[in-house]
N, C-alpha and C positions, 0 to 999 in steps of 0.2 A: 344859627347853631343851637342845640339843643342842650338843655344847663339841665333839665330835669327838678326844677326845683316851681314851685307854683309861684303865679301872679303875686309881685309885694300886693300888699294892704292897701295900701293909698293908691294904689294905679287899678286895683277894681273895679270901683266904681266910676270910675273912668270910661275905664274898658266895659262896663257894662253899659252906659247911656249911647256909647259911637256903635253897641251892638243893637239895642234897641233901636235906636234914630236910624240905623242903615235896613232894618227889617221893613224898619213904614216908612222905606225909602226917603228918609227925611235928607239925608248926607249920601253922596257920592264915593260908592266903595271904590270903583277904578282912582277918584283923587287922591281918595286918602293913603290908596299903595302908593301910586306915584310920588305922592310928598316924602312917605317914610322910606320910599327906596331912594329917590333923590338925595334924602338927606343921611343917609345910612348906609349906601352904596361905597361897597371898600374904593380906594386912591387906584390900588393897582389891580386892577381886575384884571391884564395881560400875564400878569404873574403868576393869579390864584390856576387860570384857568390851567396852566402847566403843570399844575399840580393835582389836576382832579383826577382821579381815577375812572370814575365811571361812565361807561358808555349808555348812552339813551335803550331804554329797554321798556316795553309794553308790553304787561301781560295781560289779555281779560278773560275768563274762563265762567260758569256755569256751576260750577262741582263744589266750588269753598264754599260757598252759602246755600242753606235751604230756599231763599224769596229774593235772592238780591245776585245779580252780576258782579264779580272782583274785578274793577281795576287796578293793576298794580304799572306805578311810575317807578323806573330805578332811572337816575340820571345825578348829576353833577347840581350842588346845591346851586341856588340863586337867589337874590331876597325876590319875593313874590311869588316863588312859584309856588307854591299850592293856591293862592289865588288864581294865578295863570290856569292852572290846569282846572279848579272850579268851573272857570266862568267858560272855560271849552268844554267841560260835559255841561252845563248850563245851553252853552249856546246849540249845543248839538240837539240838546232838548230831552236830556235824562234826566232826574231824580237824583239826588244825591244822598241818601239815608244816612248813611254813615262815613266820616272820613277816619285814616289814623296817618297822620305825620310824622315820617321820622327823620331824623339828620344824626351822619357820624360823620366828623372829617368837614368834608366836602361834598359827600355824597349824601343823596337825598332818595328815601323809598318812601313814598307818599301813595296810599290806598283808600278806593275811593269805591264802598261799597251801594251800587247804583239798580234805577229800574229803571224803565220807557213810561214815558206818560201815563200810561193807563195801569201803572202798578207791577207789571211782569216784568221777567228777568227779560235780558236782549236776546234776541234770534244769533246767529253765527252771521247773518252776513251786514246785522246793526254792529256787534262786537268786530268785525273787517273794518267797517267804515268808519267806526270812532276810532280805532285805533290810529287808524291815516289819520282822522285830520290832528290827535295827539301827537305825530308824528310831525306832521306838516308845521301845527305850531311851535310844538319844545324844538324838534333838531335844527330849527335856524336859530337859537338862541344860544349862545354859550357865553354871551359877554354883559354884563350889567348894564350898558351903555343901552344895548340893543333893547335891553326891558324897558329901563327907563324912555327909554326914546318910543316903543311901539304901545306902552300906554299912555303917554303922553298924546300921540296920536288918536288913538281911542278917546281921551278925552276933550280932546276937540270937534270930536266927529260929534260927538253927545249932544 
């Protein structure tokens, strides 16, 4: 959830060495989600989920940016998901330039403004095809259990 207020003081520099150490791949980003969803993942996630409002929505278009493709995520919060959804335009093999993460509620609109490998905006039928596998990965996800369990997976496979 989204509190609006900046990183305390003493959690900084914390937070800056696990950013540095994960850029020279020193530290395992998928562990280190997995442990803090593990151990941060609400009791009753059957409950929350009856409460969320928003349905999965993918938008990516051309026109918002002069040099960058918009993805826009609307979907139902989760702890992780903006890493989930990184490491699928990651795996898909875009650029990530810029992100903005937002959360109200429950709901989550996470924008992810992106390029193809060689710098260029996507074509209409790379913006079809990421959009599926966005698709593919977030809409089997609605329940905490499932994240924690399908990167747990992932990092075994590592």
């Amino acid at each position: 959830a989204s509190t609006h207020r900046s990183i305390d003081s003493h959690r900084r520099q914390t937070i800056e060495h696990l950013l540095q150490a994960s850029i020279k791949r020193e530290h395992d980003v998928a562990a280190l989600v997995y442990r803090w969803i593990s151990r941060h993942a609400p009791r009753r996630a059957p409950a929350l989920i009856k409460n969320r409002t928003s349905q999965l929505s993918i938008e990516c278009d051309n026109e918002t940016s002069e040099a960058t493709t918009l993805v826009e995520v609307r979907t139902a919060d989760e702890h992780g998901l903006a890493y989930k959804i990184a490491r699928t335009l990651n795996a898909f093999g875009v650029e990530i330039v810029c992100a903005k993460i937002a959360t109200e509620k429950s709901d989550a609109l996470d924008v992810f403004y992106v390029t193809s490998a060689d710098g260029s905006k996507l074509d209409q039928a790379s913006m079809e095809d990421l959009k599926q596998v966005l698709v593919n990965t977030l809409g089997k996800v609605n329940r905490a259990e499932h994240t924690i369990a399908s990167i747990g997976e992932d990092n075994e496979k590592a």
